[in-house]
LOKEPA-833102 format. One record per residue (C-alpha): residue in one letter; x, y, z. Coordinates in pm, whole numbers, padded with zeros to 5 digits, always signed. Layout:
REM LOKEPA-833102
AXYZ ...
REM end
This chain:
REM LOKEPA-833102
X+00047-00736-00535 X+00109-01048-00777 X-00125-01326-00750 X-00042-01697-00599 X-00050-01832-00273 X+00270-01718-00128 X+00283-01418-00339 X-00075-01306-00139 X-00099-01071+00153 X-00413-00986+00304 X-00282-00667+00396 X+00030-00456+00284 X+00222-00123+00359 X+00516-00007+00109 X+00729+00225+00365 X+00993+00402+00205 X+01327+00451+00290 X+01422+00812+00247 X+01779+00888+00069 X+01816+00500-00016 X+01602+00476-00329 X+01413+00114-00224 X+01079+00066-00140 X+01017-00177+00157 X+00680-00318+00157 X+00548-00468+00491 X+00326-00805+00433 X+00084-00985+00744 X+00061-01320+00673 X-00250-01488+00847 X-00238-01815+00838 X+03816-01129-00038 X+03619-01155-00374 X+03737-00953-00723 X+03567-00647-00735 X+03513-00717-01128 X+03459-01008-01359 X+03515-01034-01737 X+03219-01226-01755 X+02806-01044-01867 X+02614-01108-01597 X+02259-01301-01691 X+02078-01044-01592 X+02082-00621-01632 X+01891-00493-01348 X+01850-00134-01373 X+01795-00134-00983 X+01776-00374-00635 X+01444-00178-00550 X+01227-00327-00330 X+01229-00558+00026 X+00961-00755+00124 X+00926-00800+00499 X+00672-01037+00702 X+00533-01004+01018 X+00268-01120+01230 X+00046-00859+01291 X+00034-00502+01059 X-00123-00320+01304 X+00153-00414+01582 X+00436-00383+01361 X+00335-00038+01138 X+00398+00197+01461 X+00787+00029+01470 X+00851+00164+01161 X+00676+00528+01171 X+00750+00609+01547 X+01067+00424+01621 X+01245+00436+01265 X+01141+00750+01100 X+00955+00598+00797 X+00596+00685+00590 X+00312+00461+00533 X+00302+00486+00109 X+00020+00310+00045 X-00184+00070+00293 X-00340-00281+00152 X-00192-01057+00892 X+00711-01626+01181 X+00989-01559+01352 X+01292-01526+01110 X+01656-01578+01184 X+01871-01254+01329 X+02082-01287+01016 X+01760-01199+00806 X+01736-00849+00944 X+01670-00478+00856 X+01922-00197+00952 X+01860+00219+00944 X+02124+00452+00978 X+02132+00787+01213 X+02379+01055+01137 X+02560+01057+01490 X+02681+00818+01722 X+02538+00934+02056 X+02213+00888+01887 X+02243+00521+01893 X+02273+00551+02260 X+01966+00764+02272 X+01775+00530+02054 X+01865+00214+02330 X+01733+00443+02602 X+01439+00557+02416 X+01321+00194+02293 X+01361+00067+02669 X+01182+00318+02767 X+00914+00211+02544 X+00951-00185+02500 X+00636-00201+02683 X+00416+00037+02428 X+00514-00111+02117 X+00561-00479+02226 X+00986-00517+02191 X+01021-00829+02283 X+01425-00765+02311 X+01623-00452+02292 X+02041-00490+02296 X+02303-00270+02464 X+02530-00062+02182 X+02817-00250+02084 X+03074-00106+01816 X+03220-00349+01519 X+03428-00282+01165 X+03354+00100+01229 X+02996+00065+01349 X+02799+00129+01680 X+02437-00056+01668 X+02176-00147+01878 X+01898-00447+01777 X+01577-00463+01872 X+01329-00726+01803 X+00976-00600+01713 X+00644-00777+01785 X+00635-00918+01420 X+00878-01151+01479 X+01179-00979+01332 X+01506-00784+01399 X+01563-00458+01362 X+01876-00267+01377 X+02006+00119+01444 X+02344+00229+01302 X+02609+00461+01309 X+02924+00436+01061 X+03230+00620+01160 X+03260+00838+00815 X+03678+00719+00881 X+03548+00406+00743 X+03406+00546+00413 X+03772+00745+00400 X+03918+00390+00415 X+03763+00239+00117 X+03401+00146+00261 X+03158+00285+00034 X+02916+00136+00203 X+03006+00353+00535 X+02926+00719+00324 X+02581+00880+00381 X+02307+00701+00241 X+02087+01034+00208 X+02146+01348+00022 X+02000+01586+00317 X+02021+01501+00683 X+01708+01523+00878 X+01639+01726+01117 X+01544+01674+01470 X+01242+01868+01396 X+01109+01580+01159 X+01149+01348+01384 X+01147+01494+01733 X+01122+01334+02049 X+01327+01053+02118 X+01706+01170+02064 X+01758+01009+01758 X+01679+01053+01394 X+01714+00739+01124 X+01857+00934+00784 X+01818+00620+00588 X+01731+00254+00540 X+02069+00159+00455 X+02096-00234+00462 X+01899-00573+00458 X+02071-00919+00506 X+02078-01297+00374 X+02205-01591+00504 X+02422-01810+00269 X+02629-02162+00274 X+02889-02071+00088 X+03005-01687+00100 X+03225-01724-00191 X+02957-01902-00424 X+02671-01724-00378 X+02890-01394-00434 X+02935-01540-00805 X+02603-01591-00810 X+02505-01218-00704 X+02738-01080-00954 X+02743-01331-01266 X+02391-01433-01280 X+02217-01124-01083 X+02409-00841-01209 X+02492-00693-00846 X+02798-00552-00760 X+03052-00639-00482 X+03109-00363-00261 X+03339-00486+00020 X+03321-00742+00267 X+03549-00934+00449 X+03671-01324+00567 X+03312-01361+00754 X+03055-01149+00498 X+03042-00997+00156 X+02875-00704+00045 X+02596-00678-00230 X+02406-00381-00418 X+02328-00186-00762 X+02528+00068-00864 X+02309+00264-00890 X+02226+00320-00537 X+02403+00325-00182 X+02160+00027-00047 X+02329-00301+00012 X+02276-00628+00156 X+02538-00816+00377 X+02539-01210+00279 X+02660-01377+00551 X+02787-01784+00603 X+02541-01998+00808 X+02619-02351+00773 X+02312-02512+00959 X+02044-02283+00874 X+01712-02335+01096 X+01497-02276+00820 X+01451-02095+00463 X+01203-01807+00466 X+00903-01789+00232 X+00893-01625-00097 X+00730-01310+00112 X+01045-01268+00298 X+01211-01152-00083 X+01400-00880-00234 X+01291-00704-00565 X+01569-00677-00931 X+01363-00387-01165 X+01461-00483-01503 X+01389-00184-01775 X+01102-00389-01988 X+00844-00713-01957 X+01074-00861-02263 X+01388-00826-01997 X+01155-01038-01743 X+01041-01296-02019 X+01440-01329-02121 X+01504-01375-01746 X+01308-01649-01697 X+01407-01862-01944 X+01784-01793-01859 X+01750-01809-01475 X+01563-02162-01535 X+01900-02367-01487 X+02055-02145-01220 X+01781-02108-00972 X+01705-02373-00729 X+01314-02221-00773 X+01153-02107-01018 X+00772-01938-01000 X+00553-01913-01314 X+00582-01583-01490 X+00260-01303-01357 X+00158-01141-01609 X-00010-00774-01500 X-00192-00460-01676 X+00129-00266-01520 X+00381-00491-01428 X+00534-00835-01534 X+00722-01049-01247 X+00853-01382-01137 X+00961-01544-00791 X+01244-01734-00799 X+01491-01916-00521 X+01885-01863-00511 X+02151-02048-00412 X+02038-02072-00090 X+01677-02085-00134 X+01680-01686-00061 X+01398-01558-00225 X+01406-01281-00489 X+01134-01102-00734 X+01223-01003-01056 X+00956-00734-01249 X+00902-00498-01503 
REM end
């Protein structure tokens, strides 16, 4: 973990999400866009890698992810946030969504779901959210593969082999892949710019309500979506994590970034790694490391 005040957990858990290439660590706090632009983007990520995920209490919120979403504990190190700032797996098939809303009502009680919602199908997808005892929302997906067949990259399999019931068994559903995180923005069109001139990010789809972001390099994306009257900015441990190939690329960074963010955190400087917080657009927080 870096040093600094909001950069400290006293406890963390980096889960990964199988098939999507990202890392997502868990902290406890105690106390129609052009798909290209002629323009270099500021920065040359060589990956959107990591999220960063608060909740209230570790111990409470761990089991969500390892018995209810089909993740591993990596490595183990105590806020309500908006709906909009949520988390979404994938499972392969779309009865399983309805097996998942069974199975987590059956179980609200066990692991402290404060709120579990019926499936509803939009754009191609059938969901169900749940709210776990952290303080955030979670969601379960299926994408009809039509959609991928129509031009929605983001709608193809996020993994590269489809787990079995057997590694997962017991509840009627099986999460493939941590396929999505989301933002909440004023301006759709802006911060787009932003993502793609100044971050380096690609835009892979979206629509007249939200617009898609991610690396090439991988199938994990994040959905920016318009909120006018936002209740409240997160904190910079509510952030999502650009790998850049050296510490030089992170010192260049900074100084670049210094007129485009609406934040900027001193540069850490680490035996193993070299990183910076800094605030977008929107006061969305983001890491940038080496």
């Amino acid at each position: 973990m870096a040093r600094g005040d909001e950069r400290r957990a006293d406890r963390k858990h980096a889960v990964p999400a199988h098939g999507a290439g990202l890392v997502f660590v868990v902290l406890a706090e105690l106390h129609g866009l052009p798909l290209h632009c002629k323009l270099r983007a500021m920065l040359n990520p060589i990956g959107l890698t990591h999220g960063h995920y608060e909740c209230r209490a570790l111990d409470e919120t761990l089991p969500i992810f390892t018995d209810l979403l089909a993740m591993q504990v990596l490595e183990r190190g105590k806020p309500d946030k908006p709906h909009n700032n949520h988390y979404g797996v994938r499972v392969a098939r779309p009865a399983e969504v309805d097996a998942a809303h069974e199975y987590l009502e059956a179980n609200k009680a066990r692991y402290g779901l404060k709120r579990v919602s019926r499936p509803s199908a939009q754009h191609f997808a059938r969901s169900i959210y749940f709210s776990e005892p952290g303080g955030n929302t979670l969601e379960i997906e299926y994408y009809d593969p039509q959609a991928a067949a129509e031009g929605r990259s983001i709608a193809a399999p996020h993994w590269q082999r489809e787990l079995a019931e057997s590694d997962f068994p017991g509840r009627g559903y099986v999460p493939q892949a941590l396929t999505h995180g989301t933002l909440e923005c004023h301006d759709k069109d802006a911060s787009a710019a932003f993502y793609r001139d100044v971050l380096g990010l690609q835009i892979a789809g979206g629509g007249r309500i939200s617009v898609y972001i991610k690396h090439p390099a991988t199938p994990w994306y994040l959905v920016v979506l318009p909120m006018p009257k936002r209740k409240k900015p997160l904190r910079p441990v509510n952030r999502f994590t650009l790998t850049l190939a050296s510490a030089d690329d992170v010192e260049k960074a900074h100084r670049e970034l210094g007129s485009r963010a609406t934040e900027l955190q001193p540069i850490e400087r680490g035996e193993s790694c070299t990183s910076f917080l800094f605030a977008d657009l929107d006061h969305n927080w983001w890491e940038v490391r080496a």
